[in-house]
C-alpha positions in Angstrom: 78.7 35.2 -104.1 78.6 33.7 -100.7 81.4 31.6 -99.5 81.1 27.6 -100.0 83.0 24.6 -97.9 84.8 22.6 -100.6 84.4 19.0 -101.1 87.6 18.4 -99.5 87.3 21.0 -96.7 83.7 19.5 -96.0 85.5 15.9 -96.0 88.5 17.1 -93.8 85.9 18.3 -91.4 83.3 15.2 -91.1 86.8 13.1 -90.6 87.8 15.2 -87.5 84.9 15.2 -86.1 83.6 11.8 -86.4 86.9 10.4 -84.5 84.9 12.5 -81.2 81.4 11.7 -82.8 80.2 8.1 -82.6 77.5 8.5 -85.6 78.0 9.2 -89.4 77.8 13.0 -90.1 76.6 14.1 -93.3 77.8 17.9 -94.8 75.3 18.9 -97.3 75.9 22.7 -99.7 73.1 25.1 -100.3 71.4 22.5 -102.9 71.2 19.9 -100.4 73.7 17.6 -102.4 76.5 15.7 -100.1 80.1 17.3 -100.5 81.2 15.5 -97.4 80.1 12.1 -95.5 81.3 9.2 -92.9 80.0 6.8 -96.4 82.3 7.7 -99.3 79.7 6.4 -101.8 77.3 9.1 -100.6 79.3 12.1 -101.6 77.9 13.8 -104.4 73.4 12.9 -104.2 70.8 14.7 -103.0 70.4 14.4 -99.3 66.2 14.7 -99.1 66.5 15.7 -96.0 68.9 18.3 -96.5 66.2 19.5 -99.0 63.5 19.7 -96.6 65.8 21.6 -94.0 66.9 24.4 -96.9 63.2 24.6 -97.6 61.6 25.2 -94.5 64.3 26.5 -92.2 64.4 24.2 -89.8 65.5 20.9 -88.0 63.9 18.3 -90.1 64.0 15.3 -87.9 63.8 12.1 -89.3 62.6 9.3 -86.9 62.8 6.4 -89.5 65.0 5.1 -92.1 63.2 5.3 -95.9 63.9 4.4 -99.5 65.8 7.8 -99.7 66.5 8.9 -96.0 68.0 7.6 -93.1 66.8 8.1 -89.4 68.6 11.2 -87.8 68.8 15.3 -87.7 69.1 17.8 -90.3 69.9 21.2 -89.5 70.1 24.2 -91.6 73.5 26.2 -91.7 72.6 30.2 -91.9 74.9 33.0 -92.4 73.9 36.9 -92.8 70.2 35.4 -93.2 71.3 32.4 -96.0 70.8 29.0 -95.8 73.6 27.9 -97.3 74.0 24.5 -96.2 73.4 21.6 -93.8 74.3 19.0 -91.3 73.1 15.9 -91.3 73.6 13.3 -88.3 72.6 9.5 -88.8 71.1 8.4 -85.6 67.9 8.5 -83.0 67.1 12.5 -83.5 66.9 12.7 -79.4 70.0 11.5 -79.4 72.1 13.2 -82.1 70.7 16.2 -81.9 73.3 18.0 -79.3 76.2 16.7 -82.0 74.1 18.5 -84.8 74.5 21.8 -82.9 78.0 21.2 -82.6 79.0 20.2 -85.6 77.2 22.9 -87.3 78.6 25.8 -85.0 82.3 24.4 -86.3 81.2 24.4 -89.6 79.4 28.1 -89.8 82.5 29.4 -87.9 84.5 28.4 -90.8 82.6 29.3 -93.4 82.1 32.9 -92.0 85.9 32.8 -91.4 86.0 32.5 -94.7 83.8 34.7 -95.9 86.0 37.2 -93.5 89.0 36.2 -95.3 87.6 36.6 -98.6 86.3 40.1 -98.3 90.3 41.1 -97.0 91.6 39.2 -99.8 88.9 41.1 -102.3 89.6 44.3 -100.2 93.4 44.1 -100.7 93.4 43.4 -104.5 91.1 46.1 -105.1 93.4 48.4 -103.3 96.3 47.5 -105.6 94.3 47.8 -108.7 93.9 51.5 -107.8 97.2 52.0 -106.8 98.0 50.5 -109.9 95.9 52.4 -111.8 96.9 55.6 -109.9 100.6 55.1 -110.3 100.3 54.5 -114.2 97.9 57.8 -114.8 99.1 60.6 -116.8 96.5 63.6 -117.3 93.4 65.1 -115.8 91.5 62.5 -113.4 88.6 60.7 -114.1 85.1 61.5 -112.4 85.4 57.5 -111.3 89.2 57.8 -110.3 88.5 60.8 -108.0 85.5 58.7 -106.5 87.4 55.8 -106.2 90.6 57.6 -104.3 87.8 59.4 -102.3 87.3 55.9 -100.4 91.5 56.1 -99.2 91.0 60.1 -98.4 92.6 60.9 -100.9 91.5 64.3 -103.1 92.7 64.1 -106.3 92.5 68.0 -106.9 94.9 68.7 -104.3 98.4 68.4 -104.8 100.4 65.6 -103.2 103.8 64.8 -101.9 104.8 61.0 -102.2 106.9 59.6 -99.3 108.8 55.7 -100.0 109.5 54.6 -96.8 111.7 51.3 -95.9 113.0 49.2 -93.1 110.9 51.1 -90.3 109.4 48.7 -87.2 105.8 48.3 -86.8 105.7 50.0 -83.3 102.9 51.7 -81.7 104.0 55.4 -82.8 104.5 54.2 -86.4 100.8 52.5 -86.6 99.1 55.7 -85.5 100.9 58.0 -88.2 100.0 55.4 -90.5 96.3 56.0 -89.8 96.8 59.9 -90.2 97.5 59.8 -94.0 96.6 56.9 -96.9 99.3 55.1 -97.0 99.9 51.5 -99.6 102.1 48.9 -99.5 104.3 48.8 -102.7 106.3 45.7 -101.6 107.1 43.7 -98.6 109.4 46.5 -96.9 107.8 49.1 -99.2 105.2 51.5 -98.0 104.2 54.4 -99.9 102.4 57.5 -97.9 100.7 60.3 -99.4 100.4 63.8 -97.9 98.3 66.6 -98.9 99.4 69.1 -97.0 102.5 70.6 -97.7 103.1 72.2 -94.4 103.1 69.3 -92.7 105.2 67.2 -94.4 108.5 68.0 -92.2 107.2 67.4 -89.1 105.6 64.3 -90.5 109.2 63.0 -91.6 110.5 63.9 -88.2 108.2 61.6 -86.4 108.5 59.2 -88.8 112.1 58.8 -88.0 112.1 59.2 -84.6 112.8 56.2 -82.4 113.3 54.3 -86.1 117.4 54.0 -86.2 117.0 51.7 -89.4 114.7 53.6 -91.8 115.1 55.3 -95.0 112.6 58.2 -96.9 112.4 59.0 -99.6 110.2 62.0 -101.2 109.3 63.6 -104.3 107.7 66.8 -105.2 104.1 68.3 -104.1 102.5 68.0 -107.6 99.5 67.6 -109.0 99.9 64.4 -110.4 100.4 61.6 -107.5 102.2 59.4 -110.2 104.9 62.2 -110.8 105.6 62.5 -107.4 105.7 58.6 -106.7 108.2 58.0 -109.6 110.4 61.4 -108.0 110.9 59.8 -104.8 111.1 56.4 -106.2 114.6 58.0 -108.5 115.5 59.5 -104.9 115.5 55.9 -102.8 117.2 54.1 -106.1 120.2 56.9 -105.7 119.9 56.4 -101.9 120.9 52.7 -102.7 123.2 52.9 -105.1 125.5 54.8 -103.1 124.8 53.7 -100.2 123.8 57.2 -98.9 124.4 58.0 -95.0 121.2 60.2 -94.9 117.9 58.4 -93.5 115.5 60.9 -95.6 116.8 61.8 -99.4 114.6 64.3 -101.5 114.2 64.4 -105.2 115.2 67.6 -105.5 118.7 66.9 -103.4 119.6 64.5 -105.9 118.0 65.3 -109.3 120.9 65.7 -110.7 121.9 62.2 -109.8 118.3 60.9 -110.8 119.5 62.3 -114.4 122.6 61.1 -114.5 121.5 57.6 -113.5 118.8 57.7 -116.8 121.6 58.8 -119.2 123.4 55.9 -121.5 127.1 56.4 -121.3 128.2 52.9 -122.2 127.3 51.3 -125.6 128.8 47.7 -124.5 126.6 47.6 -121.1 127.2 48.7 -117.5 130.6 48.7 -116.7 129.9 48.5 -112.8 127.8 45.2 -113.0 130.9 43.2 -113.7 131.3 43.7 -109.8 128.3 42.4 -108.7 129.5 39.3 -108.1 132.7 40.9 -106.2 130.6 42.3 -103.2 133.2 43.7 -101.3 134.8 45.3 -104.5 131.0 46.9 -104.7 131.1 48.1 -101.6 134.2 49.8 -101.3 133.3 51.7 -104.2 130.5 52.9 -102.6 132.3 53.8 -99.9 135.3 55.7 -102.0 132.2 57.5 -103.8 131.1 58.9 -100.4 134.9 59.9 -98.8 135.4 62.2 -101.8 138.0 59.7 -102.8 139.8 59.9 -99.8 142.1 56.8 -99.2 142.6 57.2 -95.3 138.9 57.8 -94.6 137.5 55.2 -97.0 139.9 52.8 -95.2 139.2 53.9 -91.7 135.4 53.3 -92.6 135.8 50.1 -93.9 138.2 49.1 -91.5 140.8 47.6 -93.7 144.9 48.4 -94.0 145.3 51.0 -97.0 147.2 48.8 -98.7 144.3 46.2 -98.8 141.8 49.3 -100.0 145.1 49.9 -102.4 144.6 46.0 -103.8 140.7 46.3 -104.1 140.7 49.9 -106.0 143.5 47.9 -108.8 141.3 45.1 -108.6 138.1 47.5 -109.4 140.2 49.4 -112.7 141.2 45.6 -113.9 137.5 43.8 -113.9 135.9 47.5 -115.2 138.7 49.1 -116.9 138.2 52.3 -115.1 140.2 53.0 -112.2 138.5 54.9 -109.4 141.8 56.7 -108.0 141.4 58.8 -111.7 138.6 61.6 -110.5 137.1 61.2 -114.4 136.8 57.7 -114.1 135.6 57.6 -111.1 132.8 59.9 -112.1 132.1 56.9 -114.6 131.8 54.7 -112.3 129.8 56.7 -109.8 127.8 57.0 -112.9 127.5 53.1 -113.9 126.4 52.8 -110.2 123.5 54.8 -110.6 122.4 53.5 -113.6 122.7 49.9 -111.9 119.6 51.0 -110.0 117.6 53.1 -111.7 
């Protein structure tokens, strides 16, 4: 269906331009009824010679007032071959005419804006509706799936490795990779890329990172199923956060272990770790102990506090949690709770 000026976008348009305009300026839609006019009490009848102009094609030029038409121009709006509305001027045609023109050019170059706007806006929800679709689908494709992914380049009987990819710049280097493989957008710092061909998916990464100090990768698998893969690399980035992991790129299969851990139930009263989510330096100096092995001098030179503050905040963890982190068993519970918090 072709895109119509509302009543209130007709209205907003026929009050701008009649502050430039010294005549009344009449919008008519495809039916020829007014959805915007100078006279308020007009809005909403048939224009007749809105009608005639729909009809024939053409500037219908009115030269005197009648019963059911006033003197003036009324000129057809046409897009891709349509007439799909018009403008009416109240006037002597000889002299309105050049305000016609002008007024209809602003009023086609919104509609076909949005028109534009609509098809991006259909475009993009049609997109997610087959990501949606293909992140939810277990088994052998569908004859229509395969079709549909065809349209992204995407072959659903070759195998595919999902990459998540976060917090990378939209520079020049980035947007042409982007072009070399279908690639959605899962979330506002989300994009998810899918590649094909195994061989390349190193030196893909590598350029992917270079010149991007802040990004983080995610992958899963190669696998047949593109939802498989999506939800590997999607376990890889949750571990990646939950630690806090120093690595830019994190593969499923470095941390599947992890991935497990994080979807095992320890604790039957809840998460022991979320007590600290309102505490966030307590959560991030557990993060930090996690990754220095434990160490007290490193985690304390990398958080750049006195080991006797890092001494207060690791008490301060075992009190709110009941698990002290200095004990390497409890510790494993925590680092355990941590994952779970984000998977």
């Amino acid at each position: 269906m072709l895109f119509q000026l509302s009543r209130e976008q007709a209205q907003e348009i026929v009050d701008k331009m009649m502050k430039d305009i010294p005549y009344n300026i009449n919008i008519m839609n495809h039916e020829g009824i007014i959805i915007g006019s100078g006279n308020p009490s007009r809005v909403g009848t048939v224009h007749q010679g809105a009608v005639q102009a729909l009809t024939s094609g053409k500037m219908v030029k009115i030269w005197k007032d009648g019963h059911y038409e006033k003197q003036g121009t009324n000129e057809p709006i046409v897009i891709n071959h349509k007439r799909v509305g018009v403008i009416g001027i109240s006037g002597n045609p000889e002299e309105v005419s050049p305000f016609c023109r002008i007024v209809k050019t602003t009023v086609s170059l919104l509609i076909e804006q949005g028109i534009a706007l609509k098809s991006l806006e259909d475009e993009a929800n049609r997109k997610k509706a087959f990501l949606e679709s293909l992140l939810s689908h277990a088994g052998a494709y569908s004859q229509r799936l395969q079709k549909e992914a065809a349209q992204y380049k995407i072959d659903l009987l070759l195998k595919t490795t999902a990459l998540l990819v976060q917090n990378c710049k939209l520079d020049e280097e980035y947007s042409k990779l982007l072009l070399l493989v279908p690639s959605f957008m899962i979330d506002e710092d989300t994009r998810l890329l899918l590649i094909q061909d195994k061989g390349s998916v190193d030196s893909f990464i590598e350029r992917m990172v270079a010149g991007q100090p802040n990004i983080l990768i995610a992958t899963g698998r190669h696998e047949a199923s593109i939802a498989a893969s999506y939800t590997q690399a999607k376990s890889a980035m949750n571990v990646r956060q939950a630690l806090d992991l120093s690595k830019k790129v994190v593969h499923y299969d470095e941390v599947k272990f992890l991935v497990k851990l994080s979807n095992t139930c320890l604790h039957e009263n809840g998460n022991i770790v979320s007590k600290l989510e309102d505490t966030a330096d307590l959560l991030e100096t557990l993060r930090v102990f996690i990754n220095q092995d434990g160490s007290i001098s490193n985690t304390s030179e990398q958080l750049n506090i006195h080991r006797n503050t890092l001494q207060y905040r690791l008490k301060r963890i075992k009190t709110i949690t009941g698990k002290d982190p200095r004990n390497i068993l409890e510790l494993f519970e925590l680092t355990q709770s941590l994952l779970a918090l984000y998977s």
